[in-house]
N, CA, C and O of each residue as an XYZ file, in Angstrom:
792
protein
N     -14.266     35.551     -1.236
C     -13.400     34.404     -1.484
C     -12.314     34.313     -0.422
O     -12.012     33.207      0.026
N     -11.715     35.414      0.001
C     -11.071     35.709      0.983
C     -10.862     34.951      2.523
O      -9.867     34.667      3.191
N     -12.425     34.772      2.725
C     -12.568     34.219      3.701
C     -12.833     33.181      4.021
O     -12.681     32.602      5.097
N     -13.469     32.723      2.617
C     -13.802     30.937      2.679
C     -11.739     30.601      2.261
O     -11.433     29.409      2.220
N     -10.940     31.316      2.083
C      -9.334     30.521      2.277
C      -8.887     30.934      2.865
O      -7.661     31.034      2.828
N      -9.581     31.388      3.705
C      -8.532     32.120      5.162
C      -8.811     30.696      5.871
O      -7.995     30.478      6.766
N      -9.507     29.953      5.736
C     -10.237     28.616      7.227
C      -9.527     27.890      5.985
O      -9.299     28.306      4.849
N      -9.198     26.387      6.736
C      -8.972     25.017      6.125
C     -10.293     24.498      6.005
O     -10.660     23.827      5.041
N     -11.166     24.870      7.188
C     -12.368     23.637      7.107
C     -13.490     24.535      6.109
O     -14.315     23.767      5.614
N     -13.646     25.622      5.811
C     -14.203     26.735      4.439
C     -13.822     26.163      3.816
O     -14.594     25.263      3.486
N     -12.407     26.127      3.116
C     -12.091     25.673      1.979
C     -12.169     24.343      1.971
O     -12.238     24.139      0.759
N     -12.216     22.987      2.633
C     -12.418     22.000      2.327
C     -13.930     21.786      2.242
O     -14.225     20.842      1.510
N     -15.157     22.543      2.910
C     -16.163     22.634      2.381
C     -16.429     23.331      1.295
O     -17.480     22.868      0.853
N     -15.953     24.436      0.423
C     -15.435     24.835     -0.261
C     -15.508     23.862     -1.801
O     -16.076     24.073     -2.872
N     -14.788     22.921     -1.382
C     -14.062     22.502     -2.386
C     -14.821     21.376     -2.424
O     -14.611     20.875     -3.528
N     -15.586     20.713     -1.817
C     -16.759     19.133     -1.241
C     -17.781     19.803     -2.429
O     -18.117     19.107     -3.387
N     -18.313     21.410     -2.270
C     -19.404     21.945     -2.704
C     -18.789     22.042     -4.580
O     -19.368     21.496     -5.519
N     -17.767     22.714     -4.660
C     -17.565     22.843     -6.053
C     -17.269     21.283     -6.767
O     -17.458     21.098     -7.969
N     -16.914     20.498     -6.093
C     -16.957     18.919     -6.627
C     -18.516     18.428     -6.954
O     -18.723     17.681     -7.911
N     -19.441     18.826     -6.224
C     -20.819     18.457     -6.517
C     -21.291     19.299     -7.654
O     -22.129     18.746     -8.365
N     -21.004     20.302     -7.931
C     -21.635     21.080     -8.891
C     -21.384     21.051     -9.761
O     -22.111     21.493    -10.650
N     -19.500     20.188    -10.123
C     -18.900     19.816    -11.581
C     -20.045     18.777    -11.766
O     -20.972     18.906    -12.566
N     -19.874     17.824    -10.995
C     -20.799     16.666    -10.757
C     -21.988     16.640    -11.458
O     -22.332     15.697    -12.171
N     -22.716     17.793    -11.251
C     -24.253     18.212    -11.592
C     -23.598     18.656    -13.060
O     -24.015     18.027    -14.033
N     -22.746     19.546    -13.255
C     -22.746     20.437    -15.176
C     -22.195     19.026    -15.579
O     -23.226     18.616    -16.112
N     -21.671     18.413    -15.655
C     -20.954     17.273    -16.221
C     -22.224     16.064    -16.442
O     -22.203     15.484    -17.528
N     -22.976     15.796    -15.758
C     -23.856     14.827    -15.469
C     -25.117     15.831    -17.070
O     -25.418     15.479    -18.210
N     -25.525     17.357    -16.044
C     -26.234     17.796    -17.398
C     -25.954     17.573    -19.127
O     -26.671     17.116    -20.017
N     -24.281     18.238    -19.112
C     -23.754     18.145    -20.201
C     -23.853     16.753    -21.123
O     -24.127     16.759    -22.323
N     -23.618     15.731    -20.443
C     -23.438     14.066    -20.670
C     -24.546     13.632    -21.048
O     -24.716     12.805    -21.945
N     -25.874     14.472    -19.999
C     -27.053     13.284    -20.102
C     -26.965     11.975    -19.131
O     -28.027     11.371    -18.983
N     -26.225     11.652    -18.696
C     -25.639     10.744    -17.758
C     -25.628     10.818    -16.394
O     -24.454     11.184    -16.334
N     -25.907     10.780    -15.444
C     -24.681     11.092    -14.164
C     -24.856      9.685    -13.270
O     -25.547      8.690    -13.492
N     -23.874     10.038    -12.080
C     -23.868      8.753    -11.160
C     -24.820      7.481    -11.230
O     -26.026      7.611    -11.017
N     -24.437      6.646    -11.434
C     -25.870      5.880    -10.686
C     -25.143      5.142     -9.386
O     -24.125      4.468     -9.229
N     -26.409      5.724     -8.385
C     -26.344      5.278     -7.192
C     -26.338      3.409     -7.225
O     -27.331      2.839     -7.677
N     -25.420      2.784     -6.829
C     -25.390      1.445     -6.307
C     -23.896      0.740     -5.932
O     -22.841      1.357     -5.782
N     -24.034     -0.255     -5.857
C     -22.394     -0.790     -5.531
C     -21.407     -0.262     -6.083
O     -20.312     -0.061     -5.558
N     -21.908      0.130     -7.759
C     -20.361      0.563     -8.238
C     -20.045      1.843     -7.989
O     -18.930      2.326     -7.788
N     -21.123      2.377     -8.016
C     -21.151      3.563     -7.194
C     -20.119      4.145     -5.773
O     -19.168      4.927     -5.794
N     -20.711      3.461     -4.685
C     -19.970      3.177     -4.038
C     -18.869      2.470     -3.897
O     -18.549      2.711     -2.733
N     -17.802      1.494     -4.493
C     -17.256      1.243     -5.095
C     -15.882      1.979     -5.417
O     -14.714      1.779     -5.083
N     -16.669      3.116     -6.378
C     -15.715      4.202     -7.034
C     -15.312      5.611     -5.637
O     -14.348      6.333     -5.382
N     -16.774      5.370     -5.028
C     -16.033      6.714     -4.492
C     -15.405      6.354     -3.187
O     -14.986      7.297     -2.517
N     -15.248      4.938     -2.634
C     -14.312      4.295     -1.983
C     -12.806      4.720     -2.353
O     -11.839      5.159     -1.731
N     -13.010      4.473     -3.285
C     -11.371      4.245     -4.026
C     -11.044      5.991     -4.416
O      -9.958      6.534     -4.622
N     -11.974      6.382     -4.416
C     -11.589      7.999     -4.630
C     -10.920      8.397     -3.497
O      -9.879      9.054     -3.533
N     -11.740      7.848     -1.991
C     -11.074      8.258     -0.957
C     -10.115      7.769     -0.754
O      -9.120      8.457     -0.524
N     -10.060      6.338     -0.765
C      -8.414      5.673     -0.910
C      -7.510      6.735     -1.718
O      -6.446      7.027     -1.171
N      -7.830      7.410     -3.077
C      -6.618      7.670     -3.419
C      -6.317      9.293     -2.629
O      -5.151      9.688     -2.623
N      -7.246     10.041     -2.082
C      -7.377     11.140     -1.517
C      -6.649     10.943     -0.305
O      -5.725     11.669      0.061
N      -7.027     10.077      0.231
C      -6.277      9.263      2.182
C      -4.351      9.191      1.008
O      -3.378      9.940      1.100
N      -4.491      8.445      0.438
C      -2.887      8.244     -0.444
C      -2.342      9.067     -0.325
O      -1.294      8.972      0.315
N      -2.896     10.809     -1.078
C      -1.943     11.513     -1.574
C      -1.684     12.102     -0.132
O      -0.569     12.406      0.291
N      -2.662     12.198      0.442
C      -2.230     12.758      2.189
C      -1.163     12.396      2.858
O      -0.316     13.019      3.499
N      -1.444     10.611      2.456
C      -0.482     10.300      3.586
C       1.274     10.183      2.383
O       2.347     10.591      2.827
N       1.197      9.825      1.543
C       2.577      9.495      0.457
C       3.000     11.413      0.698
O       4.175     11.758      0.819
N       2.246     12.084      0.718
C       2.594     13.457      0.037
C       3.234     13.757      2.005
O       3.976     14.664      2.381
N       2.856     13.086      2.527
C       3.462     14.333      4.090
C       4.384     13.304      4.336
O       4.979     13.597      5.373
N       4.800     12.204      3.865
C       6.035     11.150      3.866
C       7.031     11.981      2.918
O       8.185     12.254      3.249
N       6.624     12.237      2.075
C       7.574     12.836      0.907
C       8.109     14.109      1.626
O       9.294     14.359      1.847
N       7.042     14.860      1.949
C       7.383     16.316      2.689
C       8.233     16.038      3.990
O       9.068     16.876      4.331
N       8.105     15.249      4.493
C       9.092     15.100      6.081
C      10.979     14.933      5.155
O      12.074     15.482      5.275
N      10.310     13.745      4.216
C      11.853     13.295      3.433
C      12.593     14.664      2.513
O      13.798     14.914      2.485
N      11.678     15.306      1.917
C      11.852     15.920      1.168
C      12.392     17.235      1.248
O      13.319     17.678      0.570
N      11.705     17.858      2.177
C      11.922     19.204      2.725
C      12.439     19.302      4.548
O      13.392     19.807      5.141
N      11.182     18.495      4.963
C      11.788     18.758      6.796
C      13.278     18.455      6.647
O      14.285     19.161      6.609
N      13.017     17.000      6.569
C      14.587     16.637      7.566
C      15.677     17.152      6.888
O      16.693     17.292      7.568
N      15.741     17.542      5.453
C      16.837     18.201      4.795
C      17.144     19.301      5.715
O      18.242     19.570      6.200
N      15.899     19.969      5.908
C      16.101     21.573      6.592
C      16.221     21.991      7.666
O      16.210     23.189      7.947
N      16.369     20.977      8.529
C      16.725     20.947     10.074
C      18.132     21.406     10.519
O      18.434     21.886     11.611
N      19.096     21.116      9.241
C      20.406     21.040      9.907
C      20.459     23.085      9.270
O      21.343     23.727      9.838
N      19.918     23.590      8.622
C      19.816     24.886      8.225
C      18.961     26.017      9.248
O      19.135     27.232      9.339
N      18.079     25.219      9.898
C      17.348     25.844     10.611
C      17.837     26.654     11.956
O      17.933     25.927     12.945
N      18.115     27.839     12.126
C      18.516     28.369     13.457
C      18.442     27.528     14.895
O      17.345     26.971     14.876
N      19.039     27.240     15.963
C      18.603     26.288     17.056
C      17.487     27.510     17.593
O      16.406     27.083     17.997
N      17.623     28.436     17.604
C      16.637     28.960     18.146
C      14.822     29.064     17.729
O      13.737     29.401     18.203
N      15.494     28.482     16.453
C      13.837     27.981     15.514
C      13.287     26.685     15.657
O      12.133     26.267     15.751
N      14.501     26.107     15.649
C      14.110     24.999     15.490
C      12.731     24.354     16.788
O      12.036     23.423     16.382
N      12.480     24.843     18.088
C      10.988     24.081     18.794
C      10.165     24.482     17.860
O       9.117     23.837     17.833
N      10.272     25.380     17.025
C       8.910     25.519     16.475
C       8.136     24.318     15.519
O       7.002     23.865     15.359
N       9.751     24.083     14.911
C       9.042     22.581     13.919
C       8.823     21.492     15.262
O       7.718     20.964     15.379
N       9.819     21.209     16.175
C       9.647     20.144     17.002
C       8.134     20.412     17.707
O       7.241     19.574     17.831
N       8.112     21.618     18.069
C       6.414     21.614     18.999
C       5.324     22.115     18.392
O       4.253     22.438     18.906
N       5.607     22.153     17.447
C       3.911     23.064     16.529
C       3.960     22.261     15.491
O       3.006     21.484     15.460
N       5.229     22.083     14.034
C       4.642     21.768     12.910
C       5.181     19.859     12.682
O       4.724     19.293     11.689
N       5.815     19.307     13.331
C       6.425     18.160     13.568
C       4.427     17.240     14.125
O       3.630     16.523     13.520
N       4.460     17.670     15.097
C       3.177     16.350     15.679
C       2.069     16.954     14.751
O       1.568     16.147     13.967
N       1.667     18.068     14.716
C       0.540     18.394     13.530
C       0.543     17.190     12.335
O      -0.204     16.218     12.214
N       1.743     17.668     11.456
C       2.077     16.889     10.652
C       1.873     15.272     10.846
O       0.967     14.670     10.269
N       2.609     14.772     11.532
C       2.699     13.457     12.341
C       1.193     13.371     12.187
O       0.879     13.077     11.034
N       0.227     13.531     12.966
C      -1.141     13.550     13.188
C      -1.820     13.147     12.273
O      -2.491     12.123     12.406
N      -1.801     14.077     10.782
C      -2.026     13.625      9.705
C      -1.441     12.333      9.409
O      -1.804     11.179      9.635
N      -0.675     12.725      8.977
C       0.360     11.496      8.659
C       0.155      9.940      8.781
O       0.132      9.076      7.904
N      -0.039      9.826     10.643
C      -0.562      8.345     10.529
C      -2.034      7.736     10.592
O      -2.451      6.579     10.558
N      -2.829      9.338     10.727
C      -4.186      8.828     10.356
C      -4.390      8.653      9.124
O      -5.115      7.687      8.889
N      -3.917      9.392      7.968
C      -3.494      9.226      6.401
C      -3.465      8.049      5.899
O      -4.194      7.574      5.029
N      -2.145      7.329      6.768
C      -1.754      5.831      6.736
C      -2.670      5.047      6.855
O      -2.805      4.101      6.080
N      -3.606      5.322      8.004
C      -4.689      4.474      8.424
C      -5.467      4.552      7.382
O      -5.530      3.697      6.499
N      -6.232      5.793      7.439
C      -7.232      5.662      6.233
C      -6.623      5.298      5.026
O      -7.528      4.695      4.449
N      -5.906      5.294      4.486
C      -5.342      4.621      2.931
C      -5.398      3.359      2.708
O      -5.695      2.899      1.605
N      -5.011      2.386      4.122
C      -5.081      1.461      4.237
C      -6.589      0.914      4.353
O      -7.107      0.056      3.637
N      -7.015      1.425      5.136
C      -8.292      0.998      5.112
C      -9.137      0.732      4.213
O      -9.514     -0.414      3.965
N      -9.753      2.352      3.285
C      -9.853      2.016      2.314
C      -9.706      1.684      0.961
O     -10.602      1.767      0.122
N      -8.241      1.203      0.712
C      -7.550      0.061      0.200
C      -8.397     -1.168      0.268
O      -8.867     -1.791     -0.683
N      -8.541     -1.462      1.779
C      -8.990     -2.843      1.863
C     -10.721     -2.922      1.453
O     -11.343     -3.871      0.977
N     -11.109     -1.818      1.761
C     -12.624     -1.788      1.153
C     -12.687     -1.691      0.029
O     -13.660     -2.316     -0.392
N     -12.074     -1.157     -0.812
C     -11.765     -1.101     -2.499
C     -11.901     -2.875     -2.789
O     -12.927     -3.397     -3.227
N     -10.891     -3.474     -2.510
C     -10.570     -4.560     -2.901
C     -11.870     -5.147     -2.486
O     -12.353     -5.754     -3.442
N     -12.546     -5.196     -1.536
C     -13.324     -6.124     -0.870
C     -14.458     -6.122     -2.042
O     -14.759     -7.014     -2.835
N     -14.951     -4.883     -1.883
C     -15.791     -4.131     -3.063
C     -15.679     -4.976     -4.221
O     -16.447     -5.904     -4.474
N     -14.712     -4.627     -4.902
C     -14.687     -5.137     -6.221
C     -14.084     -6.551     -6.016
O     -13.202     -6.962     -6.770
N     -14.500     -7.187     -5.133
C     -13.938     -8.685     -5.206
C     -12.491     -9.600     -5.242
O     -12.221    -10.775     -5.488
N     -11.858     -8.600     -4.925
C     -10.561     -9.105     -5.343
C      -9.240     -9.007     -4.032
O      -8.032     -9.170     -4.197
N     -10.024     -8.669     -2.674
C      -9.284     -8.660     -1.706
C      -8.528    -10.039     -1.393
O      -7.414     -9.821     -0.917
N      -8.798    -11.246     -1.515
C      -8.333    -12.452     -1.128
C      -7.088    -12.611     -2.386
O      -5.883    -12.461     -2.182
N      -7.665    -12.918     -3.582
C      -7.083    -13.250     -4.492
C      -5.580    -11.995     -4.754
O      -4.475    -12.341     -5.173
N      -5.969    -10.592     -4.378
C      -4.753     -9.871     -4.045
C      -4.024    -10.029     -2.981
O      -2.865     -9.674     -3.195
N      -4.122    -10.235     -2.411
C      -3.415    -10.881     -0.753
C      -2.707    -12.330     -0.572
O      -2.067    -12.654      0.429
N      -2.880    -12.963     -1.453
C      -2.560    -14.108     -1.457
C      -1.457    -14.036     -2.884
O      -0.543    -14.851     -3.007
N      -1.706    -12.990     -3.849
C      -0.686    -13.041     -4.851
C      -1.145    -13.734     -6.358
O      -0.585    -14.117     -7.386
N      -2.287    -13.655     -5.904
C      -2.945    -14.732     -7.261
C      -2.686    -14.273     -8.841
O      -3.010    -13.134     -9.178
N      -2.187    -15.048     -9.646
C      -2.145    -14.326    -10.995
C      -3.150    -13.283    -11.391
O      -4.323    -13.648    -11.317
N      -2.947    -12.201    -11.749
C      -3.579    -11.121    -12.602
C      -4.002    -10.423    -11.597
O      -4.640     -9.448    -11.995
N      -3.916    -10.503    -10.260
C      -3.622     -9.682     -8.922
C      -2.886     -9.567     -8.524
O      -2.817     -9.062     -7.403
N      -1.667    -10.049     -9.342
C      -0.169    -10.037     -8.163
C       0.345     -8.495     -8.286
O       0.963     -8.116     -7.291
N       0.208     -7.597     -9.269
C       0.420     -5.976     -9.094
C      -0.013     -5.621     -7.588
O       0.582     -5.382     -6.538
N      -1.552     -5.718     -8.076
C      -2.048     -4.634     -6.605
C      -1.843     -5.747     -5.420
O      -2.129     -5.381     -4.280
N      -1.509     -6.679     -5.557
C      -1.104     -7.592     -4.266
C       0.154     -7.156     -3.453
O       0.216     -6.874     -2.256
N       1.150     -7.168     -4.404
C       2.739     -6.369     -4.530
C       2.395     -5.273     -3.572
O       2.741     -5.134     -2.399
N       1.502     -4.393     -4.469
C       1.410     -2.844     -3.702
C       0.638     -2.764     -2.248
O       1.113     -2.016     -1.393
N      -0.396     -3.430     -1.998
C      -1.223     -4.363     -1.098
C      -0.181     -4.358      0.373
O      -0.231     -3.837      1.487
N       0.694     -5.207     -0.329
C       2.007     -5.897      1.129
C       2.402     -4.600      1.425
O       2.317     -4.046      2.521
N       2.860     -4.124      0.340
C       4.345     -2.837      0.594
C       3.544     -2.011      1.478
O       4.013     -1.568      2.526
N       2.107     -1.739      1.020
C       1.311     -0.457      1.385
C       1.113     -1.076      3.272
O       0.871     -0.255      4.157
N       1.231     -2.208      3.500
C       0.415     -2.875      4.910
C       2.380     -2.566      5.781
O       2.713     -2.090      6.866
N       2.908     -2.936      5.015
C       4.299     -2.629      5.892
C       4.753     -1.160      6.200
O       5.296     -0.728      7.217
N       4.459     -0.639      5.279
C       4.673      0.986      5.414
C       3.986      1.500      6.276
O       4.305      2.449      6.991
N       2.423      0.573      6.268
C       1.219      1.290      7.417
C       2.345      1.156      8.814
O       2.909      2.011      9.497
N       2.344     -0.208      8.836
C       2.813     -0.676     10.013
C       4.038      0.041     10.932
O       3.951      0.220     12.147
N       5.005      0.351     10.234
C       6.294      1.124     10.068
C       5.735      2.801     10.650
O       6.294      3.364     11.592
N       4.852      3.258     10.078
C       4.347      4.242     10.459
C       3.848      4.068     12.097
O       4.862      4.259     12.769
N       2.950      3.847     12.792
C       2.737      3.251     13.514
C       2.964      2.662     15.063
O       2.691      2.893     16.241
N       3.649      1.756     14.208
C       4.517      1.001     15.062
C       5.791      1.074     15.251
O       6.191      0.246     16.070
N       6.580      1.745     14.810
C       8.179      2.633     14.642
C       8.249      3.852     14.779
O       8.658      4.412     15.796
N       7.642      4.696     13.210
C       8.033      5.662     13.698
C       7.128      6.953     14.444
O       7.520      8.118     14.521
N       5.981      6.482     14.900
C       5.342      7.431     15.587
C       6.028      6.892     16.892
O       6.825      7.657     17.436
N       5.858      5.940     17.326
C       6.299      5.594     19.069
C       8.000      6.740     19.210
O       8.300      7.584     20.055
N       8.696      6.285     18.087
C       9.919      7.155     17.930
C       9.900      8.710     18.065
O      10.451      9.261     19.017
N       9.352      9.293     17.236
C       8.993     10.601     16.840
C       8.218     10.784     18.045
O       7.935     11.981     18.075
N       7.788     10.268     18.937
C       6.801     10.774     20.247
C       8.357     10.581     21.330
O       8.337     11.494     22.155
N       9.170      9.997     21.451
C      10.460     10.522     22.242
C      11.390     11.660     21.693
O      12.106     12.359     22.409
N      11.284     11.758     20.297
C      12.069     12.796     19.779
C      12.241     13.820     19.862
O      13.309     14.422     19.968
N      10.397     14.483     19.799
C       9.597     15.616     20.089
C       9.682     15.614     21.289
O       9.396     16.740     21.695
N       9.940     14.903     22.142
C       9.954     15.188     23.586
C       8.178     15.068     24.294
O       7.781     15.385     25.415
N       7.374     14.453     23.048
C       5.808     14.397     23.627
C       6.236     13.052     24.899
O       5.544     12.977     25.915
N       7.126     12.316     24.732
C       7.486     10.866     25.923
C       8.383     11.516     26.122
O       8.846     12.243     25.243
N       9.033     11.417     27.691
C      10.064     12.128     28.083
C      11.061     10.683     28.224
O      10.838      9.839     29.092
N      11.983     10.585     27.398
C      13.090      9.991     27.615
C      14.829     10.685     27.976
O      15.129     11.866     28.150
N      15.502      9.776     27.992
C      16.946     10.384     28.315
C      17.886     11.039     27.235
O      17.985     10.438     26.165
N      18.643     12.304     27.422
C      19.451     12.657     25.768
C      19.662     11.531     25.059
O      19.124     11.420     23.957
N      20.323     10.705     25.474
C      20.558      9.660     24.438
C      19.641      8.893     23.810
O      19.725      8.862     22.582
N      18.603      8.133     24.445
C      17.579      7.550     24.125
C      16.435      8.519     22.933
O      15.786      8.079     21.984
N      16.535      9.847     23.426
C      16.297     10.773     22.500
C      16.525     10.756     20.957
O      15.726     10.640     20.028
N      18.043     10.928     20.995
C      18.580     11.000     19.732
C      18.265      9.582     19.038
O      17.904      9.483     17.866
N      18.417      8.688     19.761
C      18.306      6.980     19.321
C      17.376      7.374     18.613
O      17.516      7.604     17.412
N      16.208      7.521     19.294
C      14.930      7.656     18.935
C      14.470      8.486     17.359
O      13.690      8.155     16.466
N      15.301      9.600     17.531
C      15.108     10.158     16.529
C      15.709      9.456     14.697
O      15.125      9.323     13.621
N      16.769      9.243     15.057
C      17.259      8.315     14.176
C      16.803      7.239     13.491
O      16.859      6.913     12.305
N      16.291      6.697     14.573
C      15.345      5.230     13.909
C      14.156      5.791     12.994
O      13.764      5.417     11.889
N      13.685      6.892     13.897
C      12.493      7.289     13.190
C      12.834      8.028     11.813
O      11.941      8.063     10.966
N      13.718      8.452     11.614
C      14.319      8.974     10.352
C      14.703      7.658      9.046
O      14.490      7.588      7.836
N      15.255      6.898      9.898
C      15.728      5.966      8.846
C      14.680      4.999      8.703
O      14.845      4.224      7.760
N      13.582      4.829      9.433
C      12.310      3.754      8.701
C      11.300      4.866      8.246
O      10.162      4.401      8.181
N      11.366      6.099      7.934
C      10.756      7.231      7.018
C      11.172      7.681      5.906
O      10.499      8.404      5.172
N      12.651      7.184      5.609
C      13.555      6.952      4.392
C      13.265      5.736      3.970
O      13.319      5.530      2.758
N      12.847      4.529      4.985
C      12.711      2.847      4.159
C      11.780      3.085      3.796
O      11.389      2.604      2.732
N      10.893      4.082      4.660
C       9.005      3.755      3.812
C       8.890      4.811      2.458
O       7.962      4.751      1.652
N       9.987      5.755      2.382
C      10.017      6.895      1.415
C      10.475      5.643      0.408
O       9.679      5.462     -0.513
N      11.452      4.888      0.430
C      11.734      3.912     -0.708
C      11.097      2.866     -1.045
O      11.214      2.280     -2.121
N      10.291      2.534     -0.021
C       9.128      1.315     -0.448
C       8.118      2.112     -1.423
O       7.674      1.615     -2.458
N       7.844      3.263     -1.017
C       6.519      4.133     -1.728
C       7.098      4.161     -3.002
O       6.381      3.839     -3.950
N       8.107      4.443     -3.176
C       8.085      4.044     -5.251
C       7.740      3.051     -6.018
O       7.096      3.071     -7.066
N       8.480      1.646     -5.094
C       7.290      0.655     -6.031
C       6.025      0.299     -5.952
O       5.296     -0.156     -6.834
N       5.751      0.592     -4.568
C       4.546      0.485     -4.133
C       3.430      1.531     -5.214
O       2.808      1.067     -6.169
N       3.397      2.665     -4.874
C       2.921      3.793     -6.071
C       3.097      2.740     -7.194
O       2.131      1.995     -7.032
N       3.695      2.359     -8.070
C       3.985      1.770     -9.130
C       3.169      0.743     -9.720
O       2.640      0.654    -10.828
N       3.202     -0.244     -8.403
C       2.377     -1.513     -8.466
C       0.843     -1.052     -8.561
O       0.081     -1.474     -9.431
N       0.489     -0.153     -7.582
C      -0.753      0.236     -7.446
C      -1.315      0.803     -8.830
O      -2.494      0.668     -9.156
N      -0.388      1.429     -9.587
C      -1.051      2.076    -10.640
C      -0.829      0.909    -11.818
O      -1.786      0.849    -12.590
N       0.053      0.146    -12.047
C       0.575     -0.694    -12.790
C      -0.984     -2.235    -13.077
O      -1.127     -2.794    -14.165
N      -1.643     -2.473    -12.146
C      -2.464     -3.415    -12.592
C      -3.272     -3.215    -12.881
O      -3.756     -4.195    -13.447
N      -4.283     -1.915    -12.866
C      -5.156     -1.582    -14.096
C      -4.729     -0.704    -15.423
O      -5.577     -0.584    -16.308
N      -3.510     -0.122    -15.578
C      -2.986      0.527    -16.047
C      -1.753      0.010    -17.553
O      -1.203      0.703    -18.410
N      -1.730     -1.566    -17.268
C      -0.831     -2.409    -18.279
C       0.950     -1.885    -18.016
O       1.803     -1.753    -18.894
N       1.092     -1.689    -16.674
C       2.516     -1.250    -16.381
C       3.218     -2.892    -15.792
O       4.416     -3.176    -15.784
N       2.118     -3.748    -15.357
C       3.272     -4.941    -15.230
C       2.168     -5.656    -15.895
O       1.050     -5.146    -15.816
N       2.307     -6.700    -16.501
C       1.743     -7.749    -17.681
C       1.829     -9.266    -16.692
O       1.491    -10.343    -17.183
């Protein structure tokens, strides 16, 4: 066991393999299991959507939550280590996270028919429409703010001390706007199949 959690990519095969085999006792137990077709696919769209989610909401939370609190505690002599090893790692995830969430977000919806009519705000879609926008601005914000930012901060773009710090700042404070969009957003998303907004 040891060694399949010593590796990330063991244990995420690992963990692909013990998901199939609940899959199989659950399916035995039931009498039931998957049926292969649209809804099928469908569901395990949206599985990955919510898997891409917790990746990307959970290393937004962790930058808000823990990094940037702990920077001003951190020794200067420690501190390249978050800036050059665990800062762009992170990052890395982070806005491919974004990407994929978004993405398949939009295949979810497409899937089950309801991409237009959520996008546009249509009654009895306006929840996941809500969450829809918030989730496409946050992508964007990611992205288009604060990675370009966070790539002068880290010093991966070589800019000037000042432009530096600028840099860093912005990227802090639209990672706090997207940390505060993600509450209603989360909300909305769970709220229209769930009877949380009417």
């Amino acid at each position: 066991m040891a060694a399949i959690l010593q590796s990330l990519g063991r244990t995420i095969i690992a963990g692909v393999v013990l998901l199939i085999l609940l899959v199989i006792i659950a399916t035995n137990v039931a009498g039931v299991g998957p049926q292969m077709g649209h809804e099928w696919g469908a569901f395990v769209m949206r599985w990955l959507h919510v898997v891409s989610g917790i990746m990307w909401i959970g290393l937004l939370w962790y930058f808000n939550f823990v990094q940037i609190p702990s920077m001003p505690k951190i020794p200067d002599e420690q501190k390249p280590a978050i800036g050059k090893v665990i800062a762009p790692t992170a990052l890395f995830w982070f806005r491919w996270a974004a990407l994929a969430t978004v993405i398949t977000g939009l295949l979810v919806a497409w899937m089950r028919h309801y991409l237009g009519a959520a996008l546009s705000l249509q009654v009895g879609f306006h929840a996941i429409g809500i969450g829809m926008w918030i989730a496409l601005l946050m992508a964007f914000n990611v992205w288009f703010i604060i990675w370009p930012n966070q790539k002068k901060a880290l010093g991966i773009v070589t800019v000037e001390p000042e432009q530096k710090a600028a840099a860093a700042r912005l990227a802090m404070l639209t990672s706090r706007f997207n940390t505060m969009l993600s509450i209603p957003m989360l909300y909305m998303m769970v709220a229209q199949q769930n009877g949380g907004l009417q």
